[in-house]
PDB file of N, CA, C and O in Angstrom, chain B, residues numbered from 101:
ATOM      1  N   UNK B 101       8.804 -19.356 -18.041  1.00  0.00           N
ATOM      2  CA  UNK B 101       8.293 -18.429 -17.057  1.00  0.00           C
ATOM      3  C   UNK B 101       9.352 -18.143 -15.996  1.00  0.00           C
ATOM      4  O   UNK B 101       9.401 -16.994 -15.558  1.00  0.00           O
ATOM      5  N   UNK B 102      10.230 -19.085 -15.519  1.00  0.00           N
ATOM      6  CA  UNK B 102      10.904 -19.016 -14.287  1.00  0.00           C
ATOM      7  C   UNK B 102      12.298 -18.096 -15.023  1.00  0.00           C
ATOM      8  O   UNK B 102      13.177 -17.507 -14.393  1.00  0.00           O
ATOM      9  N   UNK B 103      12.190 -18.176 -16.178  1.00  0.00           N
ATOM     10  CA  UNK B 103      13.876 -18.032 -16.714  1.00  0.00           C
ATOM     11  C   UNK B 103      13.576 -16.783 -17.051  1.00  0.00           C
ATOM     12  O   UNK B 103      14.493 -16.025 -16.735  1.00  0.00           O
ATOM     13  N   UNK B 104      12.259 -15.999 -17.797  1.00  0.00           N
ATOM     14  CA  UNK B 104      11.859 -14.465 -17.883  1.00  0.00           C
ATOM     15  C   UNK B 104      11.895 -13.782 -16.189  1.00  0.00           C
ATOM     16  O   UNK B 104      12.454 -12.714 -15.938  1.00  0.00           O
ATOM     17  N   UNK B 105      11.325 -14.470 -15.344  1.00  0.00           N
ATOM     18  CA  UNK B 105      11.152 -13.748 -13.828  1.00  0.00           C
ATOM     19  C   UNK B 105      12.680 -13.706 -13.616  1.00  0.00           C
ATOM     20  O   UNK B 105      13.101 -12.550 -13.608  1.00  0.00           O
ATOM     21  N   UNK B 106      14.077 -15.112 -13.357  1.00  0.00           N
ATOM     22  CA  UNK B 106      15.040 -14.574 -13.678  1.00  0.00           C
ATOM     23  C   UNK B 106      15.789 -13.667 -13.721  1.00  0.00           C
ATOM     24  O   UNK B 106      16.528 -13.187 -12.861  1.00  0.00           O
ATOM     25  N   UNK B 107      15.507 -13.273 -15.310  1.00  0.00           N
ATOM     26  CA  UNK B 107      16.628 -12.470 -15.972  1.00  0.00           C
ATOM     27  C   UNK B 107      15.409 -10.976 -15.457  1.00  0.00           C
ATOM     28  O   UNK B 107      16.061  -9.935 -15.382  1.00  0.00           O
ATOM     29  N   UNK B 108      14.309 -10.826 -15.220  1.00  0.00           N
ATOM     30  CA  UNK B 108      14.032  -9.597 -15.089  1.00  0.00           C
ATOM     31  C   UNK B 108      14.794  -9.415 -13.323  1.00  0.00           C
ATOM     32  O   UNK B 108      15.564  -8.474 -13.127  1.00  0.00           O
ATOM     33  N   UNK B 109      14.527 -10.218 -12.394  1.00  0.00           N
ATOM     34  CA  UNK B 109      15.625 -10.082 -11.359  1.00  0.00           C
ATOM     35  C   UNK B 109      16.719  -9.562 -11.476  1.00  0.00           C
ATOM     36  O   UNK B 109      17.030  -8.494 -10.948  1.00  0.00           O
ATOM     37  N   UNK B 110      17.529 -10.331 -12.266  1.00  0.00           N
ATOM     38  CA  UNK B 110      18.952  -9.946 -12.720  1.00  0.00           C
ATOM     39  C   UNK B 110      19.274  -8.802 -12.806  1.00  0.00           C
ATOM     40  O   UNK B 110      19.947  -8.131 -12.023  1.00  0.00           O
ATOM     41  N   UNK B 111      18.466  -8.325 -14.467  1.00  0.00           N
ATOM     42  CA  UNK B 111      18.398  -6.702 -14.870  1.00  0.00           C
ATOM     43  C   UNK B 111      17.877  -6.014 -13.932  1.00  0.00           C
ATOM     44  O   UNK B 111      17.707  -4.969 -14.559  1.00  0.00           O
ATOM     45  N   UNK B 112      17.335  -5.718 -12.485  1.00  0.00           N
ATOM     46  CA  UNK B 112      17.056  -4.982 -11.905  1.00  0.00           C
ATOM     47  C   UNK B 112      18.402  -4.793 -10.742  1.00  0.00           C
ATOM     48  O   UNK B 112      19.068  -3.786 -10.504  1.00  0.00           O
ATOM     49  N   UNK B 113      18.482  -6.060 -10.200  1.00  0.00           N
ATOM     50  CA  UNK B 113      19.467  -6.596  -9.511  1.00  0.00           C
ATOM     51  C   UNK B 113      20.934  -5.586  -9.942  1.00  0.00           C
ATOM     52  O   UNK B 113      21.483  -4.788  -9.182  1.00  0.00           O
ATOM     53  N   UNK B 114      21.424  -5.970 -11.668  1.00  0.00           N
ATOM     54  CA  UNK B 114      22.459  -5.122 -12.063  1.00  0.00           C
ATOM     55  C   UNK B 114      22.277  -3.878 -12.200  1.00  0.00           C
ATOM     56  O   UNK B 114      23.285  -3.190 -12.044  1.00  0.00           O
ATOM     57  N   UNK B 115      20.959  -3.154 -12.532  1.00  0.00           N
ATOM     58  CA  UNK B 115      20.867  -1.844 -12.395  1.00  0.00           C
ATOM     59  C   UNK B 115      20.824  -1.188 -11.108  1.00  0.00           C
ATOM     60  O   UNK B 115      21.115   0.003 -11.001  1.00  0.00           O
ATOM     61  N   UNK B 116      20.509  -1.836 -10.218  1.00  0.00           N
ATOM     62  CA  UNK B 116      20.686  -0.958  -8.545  1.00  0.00           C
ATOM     63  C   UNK B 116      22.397  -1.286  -7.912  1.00  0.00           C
ATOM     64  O   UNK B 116      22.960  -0.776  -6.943  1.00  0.00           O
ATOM     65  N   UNK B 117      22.783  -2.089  -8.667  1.00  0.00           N
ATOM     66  CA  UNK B 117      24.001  -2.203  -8.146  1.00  0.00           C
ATOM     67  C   UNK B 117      25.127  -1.128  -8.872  1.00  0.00           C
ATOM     68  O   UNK B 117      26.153  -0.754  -8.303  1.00  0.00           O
ATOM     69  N   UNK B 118      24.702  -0.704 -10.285  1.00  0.00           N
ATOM     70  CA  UNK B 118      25.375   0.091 -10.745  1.00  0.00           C
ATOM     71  C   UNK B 118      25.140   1.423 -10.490  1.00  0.00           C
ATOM     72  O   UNK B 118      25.820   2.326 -10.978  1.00  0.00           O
ATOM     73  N   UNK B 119      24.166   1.592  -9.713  1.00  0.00           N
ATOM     74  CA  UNK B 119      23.673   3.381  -9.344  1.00  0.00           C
ATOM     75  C   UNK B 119      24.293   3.948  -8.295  1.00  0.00           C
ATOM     76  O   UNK B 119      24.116   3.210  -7.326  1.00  0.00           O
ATOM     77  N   UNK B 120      24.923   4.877  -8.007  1.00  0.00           N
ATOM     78  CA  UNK B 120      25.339   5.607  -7.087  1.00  0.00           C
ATOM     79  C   UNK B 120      25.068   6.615  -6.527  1.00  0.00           C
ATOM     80  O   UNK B 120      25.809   6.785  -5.559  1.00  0.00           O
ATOM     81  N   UNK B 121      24.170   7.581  -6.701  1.00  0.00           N
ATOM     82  CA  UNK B 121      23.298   8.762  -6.836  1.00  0.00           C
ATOM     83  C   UNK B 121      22.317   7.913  -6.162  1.00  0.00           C
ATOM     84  O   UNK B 121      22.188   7.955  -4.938  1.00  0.00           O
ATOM     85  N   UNK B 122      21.447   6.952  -7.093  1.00  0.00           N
ATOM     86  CA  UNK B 122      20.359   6.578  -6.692  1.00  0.00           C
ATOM     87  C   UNK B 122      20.185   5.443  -5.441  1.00  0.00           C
ATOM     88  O   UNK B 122      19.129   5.001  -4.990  1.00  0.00           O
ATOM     89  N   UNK B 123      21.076   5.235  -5.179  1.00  0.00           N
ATOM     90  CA  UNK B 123      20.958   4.371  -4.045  1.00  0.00           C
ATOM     91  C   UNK B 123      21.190   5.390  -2.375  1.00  0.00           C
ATOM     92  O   UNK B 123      20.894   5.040  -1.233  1.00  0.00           O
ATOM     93  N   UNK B 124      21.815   6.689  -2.857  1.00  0.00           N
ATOM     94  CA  UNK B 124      21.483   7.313  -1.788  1.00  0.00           C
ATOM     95  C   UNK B 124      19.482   7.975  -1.480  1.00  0.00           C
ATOM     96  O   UNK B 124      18.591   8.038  -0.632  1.00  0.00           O
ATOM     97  N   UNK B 125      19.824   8.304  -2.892  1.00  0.00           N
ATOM     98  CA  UNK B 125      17.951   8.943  -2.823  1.00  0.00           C
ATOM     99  C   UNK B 125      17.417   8.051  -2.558  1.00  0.00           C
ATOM    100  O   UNK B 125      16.946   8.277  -1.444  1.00  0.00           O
ATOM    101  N   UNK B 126      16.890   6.166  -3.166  1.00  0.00           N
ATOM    102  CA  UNK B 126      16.432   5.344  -1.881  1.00  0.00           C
ATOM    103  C   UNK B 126      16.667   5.203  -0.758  1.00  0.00           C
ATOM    104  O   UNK B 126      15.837   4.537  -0.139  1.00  0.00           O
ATOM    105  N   UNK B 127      17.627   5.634  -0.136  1.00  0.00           N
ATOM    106  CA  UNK B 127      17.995   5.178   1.092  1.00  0.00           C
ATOM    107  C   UNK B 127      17.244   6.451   2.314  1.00  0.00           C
ATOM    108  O   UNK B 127      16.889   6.350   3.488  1.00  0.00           O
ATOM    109  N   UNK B 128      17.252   7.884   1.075  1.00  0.00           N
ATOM    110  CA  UNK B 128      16.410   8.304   2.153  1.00  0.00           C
ATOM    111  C   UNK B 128      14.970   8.222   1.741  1.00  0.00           C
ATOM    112  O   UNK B 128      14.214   8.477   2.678  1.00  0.00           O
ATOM    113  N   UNK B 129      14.426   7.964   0.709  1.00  0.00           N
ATOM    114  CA  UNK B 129      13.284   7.636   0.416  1.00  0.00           C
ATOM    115  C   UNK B 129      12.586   6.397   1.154  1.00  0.00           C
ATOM    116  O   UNK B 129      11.372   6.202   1.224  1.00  0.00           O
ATOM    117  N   UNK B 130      13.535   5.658   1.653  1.00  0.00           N
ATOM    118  CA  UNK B 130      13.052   4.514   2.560  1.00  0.00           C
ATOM    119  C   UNK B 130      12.935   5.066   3.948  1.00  0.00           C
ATOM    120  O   UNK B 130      11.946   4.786   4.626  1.00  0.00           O
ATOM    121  N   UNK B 131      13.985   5.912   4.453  1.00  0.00           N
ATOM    122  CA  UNK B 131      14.487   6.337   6.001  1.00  0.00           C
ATOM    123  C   UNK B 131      13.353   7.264   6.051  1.00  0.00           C
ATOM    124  O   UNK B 131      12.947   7.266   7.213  1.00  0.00           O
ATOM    125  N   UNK B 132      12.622   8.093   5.282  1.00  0.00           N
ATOM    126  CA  UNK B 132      11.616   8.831   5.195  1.00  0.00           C
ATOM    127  C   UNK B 132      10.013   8.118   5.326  1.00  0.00           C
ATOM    128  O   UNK B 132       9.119   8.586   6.032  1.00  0.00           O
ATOM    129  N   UNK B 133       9.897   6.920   4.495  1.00  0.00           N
ATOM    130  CA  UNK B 133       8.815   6.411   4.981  1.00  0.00           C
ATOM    131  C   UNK B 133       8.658   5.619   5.857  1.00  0.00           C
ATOM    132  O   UNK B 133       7.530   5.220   6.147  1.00  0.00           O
ATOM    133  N   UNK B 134      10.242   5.020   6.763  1.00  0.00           N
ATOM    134  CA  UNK B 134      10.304   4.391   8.225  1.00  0.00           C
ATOM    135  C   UNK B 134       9.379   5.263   8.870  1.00  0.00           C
ATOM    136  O   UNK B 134       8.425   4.641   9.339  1.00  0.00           O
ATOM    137  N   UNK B 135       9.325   6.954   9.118  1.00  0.00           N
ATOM    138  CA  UNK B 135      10.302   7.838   9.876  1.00  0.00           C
ATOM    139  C   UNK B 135       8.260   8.444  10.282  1.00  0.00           C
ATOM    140  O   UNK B 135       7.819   8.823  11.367  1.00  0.00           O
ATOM    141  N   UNK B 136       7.456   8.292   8.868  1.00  0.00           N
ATOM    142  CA  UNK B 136       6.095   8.376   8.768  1.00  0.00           C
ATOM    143  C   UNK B 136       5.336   7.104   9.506  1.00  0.00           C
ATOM    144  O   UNK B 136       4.474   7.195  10.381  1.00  0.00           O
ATOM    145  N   UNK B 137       5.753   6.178   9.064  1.00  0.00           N
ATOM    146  CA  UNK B 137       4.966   4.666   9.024  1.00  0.00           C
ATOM    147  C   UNK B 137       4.827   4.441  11.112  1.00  0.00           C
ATOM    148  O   UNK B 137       3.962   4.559  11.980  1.00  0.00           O
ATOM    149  N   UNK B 138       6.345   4.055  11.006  1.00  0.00           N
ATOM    150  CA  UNK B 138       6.739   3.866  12.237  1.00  0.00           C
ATOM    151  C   UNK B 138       6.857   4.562  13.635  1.00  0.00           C
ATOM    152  O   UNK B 138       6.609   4.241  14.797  1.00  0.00           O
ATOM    153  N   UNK B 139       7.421   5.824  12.892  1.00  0.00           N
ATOM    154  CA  UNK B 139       7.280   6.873  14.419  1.00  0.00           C
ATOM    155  C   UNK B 139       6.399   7.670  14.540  1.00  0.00           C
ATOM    156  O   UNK B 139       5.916   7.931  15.641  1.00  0.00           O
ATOM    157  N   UNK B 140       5.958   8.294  13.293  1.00  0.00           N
ATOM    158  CA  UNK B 140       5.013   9.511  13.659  1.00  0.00           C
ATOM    159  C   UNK B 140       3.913   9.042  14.198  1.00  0.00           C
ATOM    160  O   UNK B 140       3.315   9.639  15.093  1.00  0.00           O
ATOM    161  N   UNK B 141       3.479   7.736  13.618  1.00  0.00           N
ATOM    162  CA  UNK B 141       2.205   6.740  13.735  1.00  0.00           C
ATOM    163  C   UNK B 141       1.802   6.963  15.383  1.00  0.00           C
ATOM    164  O   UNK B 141       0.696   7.312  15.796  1.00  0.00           O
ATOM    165  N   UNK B 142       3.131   6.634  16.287  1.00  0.00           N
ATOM    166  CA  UNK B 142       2.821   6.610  17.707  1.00  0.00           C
ATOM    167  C   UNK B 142       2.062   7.826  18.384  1.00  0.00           C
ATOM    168  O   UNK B 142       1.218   7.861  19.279  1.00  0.00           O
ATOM    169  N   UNK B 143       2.702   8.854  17.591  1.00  0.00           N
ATOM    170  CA  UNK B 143       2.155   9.796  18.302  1.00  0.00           C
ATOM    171  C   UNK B 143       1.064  10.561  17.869  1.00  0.00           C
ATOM    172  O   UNK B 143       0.361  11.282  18.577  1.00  0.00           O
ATOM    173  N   UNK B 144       0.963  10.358  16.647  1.00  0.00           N
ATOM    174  CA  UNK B 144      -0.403  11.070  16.065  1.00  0.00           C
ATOM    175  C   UNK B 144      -1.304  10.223  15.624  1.00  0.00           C
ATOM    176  O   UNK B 144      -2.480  10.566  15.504  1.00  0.00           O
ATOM    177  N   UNK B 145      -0.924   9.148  15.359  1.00  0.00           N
ATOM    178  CA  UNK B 145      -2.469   8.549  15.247  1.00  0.00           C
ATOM    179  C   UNK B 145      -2.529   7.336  16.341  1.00  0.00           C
ATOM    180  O   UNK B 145      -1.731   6.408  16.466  1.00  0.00           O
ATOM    181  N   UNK B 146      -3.722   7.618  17.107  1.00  0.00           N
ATOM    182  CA  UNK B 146      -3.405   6.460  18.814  1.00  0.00           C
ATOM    183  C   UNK B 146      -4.681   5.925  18.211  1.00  0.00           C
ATOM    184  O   UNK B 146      -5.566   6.411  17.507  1.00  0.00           O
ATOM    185  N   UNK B 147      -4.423   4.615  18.806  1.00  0.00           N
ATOM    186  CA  UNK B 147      -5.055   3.599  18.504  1.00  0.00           C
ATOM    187  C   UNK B 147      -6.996   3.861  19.106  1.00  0.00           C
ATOM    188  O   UNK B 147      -7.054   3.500  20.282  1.00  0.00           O
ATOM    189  N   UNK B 148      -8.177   4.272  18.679  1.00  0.00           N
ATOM    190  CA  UNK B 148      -8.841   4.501  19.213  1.00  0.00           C
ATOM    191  C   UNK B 148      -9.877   3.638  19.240  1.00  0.00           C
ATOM    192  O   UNK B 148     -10.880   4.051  19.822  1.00  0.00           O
ATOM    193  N   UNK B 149      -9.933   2.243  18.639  1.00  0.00           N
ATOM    194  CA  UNK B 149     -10.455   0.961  18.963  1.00  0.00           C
ATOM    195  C   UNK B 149     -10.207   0.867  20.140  1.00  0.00           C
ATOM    196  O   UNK B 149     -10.903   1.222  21.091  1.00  0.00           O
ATOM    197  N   UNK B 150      -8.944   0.260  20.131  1.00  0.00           N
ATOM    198  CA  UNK B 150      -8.580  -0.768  21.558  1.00  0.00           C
ATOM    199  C   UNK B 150      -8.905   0.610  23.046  1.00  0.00           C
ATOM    200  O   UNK B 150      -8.855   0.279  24.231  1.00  0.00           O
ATOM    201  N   UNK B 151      -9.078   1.430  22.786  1.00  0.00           N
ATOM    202  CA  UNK B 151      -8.733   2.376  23.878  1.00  0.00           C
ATOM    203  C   UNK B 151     -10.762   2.445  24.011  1.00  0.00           C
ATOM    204  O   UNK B 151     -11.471   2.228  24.993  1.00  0.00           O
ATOM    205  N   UNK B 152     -11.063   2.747  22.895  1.00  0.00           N
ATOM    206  CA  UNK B 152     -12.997   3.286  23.075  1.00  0.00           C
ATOM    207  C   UNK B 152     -13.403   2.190  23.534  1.00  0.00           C
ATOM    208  O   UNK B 152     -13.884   2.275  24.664  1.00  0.00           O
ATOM    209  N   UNK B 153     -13.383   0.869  22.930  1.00  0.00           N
ATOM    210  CA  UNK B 153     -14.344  -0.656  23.087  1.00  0.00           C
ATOM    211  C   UNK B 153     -13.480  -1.409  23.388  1.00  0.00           C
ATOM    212  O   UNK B 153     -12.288  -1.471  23.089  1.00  0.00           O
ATOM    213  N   UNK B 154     -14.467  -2.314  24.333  1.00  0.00           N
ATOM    214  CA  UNK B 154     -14.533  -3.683  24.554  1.00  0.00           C
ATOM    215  C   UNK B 154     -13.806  -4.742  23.461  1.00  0.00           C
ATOM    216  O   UNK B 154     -13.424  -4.383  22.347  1.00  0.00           O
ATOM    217  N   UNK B 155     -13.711  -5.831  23.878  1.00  0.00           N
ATOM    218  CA  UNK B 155     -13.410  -6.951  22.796  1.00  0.00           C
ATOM    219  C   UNK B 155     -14.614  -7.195  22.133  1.00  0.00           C
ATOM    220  O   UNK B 155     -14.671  -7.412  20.923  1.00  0.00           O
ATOM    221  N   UNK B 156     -15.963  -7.157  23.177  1.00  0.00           N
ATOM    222  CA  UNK B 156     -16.831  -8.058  22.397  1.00  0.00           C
ATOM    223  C   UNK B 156     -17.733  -6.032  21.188  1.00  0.00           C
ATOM    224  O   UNK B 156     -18.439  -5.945  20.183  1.00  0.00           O
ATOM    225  N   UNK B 157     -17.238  -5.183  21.929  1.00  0.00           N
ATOM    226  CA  UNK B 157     -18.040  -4.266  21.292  1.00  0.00           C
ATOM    227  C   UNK B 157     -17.714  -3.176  20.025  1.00  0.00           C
ATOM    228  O   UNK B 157     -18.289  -2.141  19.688  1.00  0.00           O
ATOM    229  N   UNK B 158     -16.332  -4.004  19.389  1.00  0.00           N
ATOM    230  CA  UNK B 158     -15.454  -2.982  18.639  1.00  0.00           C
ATOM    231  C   UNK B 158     -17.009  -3.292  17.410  1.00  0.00           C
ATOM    232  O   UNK B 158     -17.800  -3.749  18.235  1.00  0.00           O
ATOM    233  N   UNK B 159     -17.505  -3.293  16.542  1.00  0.00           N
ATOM    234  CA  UNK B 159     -17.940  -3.513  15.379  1.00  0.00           C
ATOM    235  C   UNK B 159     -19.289  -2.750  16.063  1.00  0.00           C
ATOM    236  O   UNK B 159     -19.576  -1.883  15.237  1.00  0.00           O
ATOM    237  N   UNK B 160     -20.146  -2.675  17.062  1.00  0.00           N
ATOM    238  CA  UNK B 160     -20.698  -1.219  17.541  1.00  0.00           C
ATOM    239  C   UNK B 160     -20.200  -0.261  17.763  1.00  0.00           C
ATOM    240  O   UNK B 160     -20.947   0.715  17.693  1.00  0.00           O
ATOM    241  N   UNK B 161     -18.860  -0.013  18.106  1.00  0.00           N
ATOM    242  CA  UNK B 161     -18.373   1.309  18.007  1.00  0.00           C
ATOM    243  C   UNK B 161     -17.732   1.646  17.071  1.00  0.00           C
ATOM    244  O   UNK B 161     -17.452   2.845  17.095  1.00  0.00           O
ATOM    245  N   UNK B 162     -17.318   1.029  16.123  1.00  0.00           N
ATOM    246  CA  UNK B 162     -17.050   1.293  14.571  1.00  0.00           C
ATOM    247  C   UNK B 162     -18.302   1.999  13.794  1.00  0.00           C
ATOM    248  O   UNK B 162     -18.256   3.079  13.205  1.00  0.00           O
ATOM    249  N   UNK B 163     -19.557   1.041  13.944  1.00  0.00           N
ATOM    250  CA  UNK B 163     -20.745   1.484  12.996  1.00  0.00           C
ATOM    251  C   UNK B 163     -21.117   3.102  13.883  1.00  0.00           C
ATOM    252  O   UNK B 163     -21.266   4.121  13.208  1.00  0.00           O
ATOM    253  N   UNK B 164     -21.210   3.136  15.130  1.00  0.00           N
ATOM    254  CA  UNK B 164     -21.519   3.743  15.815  1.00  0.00           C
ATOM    255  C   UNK B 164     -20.465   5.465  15.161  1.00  0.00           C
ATOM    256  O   UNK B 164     -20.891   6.404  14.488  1.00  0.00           O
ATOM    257  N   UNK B 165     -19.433   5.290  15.588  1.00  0.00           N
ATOM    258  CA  UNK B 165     -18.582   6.501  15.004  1.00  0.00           C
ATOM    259  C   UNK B 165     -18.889   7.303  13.434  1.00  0.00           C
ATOM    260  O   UNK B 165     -18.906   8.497  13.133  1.00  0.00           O
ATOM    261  N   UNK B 166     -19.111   6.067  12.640  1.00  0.00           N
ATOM    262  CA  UNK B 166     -19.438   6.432  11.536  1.00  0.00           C
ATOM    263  C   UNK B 166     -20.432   7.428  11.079  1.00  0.00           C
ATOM    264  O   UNK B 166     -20.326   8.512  10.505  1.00  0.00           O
ATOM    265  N   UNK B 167     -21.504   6.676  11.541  1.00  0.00           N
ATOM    266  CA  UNK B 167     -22.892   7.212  11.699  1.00  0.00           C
ATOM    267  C   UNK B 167     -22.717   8.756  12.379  1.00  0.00           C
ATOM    268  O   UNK B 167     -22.816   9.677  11.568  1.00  0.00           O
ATOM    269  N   UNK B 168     -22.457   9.139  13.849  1.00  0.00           N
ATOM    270  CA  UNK B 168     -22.057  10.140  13.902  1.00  0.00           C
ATOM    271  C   UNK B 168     -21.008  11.106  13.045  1.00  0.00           C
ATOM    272  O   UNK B 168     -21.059  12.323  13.223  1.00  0.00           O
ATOM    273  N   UNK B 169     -20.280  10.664  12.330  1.00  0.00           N
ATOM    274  CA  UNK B 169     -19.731  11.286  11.729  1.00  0.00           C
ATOM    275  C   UNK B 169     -20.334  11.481  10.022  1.00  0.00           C
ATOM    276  O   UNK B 169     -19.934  12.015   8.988  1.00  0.00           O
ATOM    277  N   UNK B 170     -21.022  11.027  10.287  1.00  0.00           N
ATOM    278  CA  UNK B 170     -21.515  10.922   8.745  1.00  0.00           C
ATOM    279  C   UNK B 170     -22.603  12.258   9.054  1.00  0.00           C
ATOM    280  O   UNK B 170     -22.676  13.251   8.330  1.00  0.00           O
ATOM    281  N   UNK B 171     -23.111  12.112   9.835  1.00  0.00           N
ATOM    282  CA  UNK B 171     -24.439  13.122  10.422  1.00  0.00           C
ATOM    283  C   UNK B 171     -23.250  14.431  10.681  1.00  0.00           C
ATOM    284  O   UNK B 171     -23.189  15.352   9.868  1.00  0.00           O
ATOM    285  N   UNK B 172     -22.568  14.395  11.591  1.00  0.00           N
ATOM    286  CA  UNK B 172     -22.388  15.624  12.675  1.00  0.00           C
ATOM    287  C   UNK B 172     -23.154  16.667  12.891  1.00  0.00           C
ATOM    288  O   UNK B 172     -24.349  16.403  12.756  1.00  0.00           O
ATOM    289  N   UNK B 173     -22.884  17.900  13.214  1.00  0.00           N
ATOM    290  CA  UNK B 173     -23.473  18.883  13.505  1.00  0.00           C
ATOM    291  C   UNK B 173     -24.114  19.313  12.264  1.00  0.00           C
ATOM    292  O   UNK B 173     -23.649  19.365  11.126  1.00  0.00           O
ATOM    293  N   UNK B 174     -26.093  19.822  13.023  1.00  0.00           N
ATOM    294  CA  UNK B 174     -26.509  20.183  11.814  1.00  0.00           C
ATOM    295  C   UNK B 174     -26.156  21.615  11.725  1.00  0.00           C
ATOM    296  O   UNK B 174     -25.535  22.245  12.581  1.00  0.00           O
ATOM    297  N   UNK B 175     -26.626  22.082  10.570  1.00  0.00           N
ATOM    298  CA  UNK B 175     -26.516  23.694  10.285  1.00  0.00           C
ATOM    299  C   UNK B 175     -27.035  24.133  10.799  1.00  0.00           C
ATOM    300  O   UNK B 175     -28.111  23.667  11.174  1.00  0.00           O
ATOM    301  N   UNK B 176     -26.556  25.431  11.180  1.00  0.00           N
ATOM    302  CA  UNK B 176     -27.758  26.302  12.156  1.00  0.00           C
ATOM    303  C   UNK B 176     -28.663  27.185  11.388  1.00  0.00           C
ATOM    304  O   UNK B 176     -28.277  28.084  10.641  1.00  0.00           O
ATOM    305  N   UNK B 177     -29.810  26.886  11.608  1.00  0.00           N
ATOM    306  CA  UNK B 177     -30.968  27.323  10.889  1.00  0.00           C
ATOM    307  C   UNK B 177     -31.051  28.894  10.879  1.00  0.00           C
ATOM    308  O   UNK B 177     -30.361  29.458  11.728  1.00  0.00           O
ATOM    309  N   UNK B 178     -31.850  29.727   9.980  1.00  0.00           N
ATOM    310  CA  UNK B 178     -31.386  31.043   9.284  1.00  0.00           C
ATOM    311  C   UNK B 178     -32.231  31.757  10.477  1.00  0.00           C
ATOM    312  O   UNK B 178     -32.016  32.946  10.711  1.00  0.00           O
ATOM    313  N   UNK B 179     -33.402  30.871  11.395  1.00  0.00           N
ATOM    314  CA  UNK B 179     -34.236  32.053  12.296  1.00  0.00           C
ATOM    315  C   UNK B 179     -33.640  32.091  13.530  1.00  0.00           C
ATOM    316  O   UNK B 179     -34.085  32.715  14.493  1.00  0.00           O
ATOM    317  N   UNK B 180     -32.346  31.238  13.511  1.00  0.00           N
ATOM    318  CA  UNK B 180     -31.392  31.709  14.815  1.00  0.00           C
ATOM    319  C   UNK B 180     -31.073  32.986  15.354  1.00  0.00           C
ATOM    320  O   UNK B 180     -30.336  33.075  16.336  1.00  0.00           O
TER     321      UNK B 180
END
C-alpha cells in the first residue's frame, strides 16, 4: 500500500516537474481562485451572522431567515 501511494506521488511529482506550459496555467488557475476565495469574499459576501445575531441567538436567526425566504412575497392576487 505505502509503495503504490509512493510511486503514484512520484509519477505525479515527475509529471509537474516536466511541464512548462502547464505550470504557468496552474499558477494562474490558482492566482484566480486566491483572487475569488480570498478577496472578492470581503467585499461581496459580508458576514451576516455575526453582524444580524447575538452569540446566544445565531440558530433563531438562521431558521428565522430561511423561513422568510422560503415564503417571501406572495403573488398579487388577479382582483388587484
Amino acid at each position: 500500500m505505502k509503495n503504490t501511494v509512493l510511486s503514484i506521488w512520484r509519477f505525479y511529482v515527475d509529471g509537474f516537474r516536466g511541464m512548462t506550459l502547464g505550470r504557468t496555467l496552474w499558477f494562474i488557475i490558482l492566482l484566480k481562485l486566491f483572487i475569488m476565495f480570498a478577496i472578492l469574499r470581503v467585499f461581496f459576501f459580508p458576514n451576516f451572522l455575526n453582524s444580524a445575531a447575538t452569540d446566544g441567538d445565531k440558530e433563531g436567526y438562521v431558521s428565522n431567515e430561511l423561513i422568510e425566504r422560503a415564503i417571501g412575497d406572495p403573488p398579487p392576487s388577479i382582483s388587484d
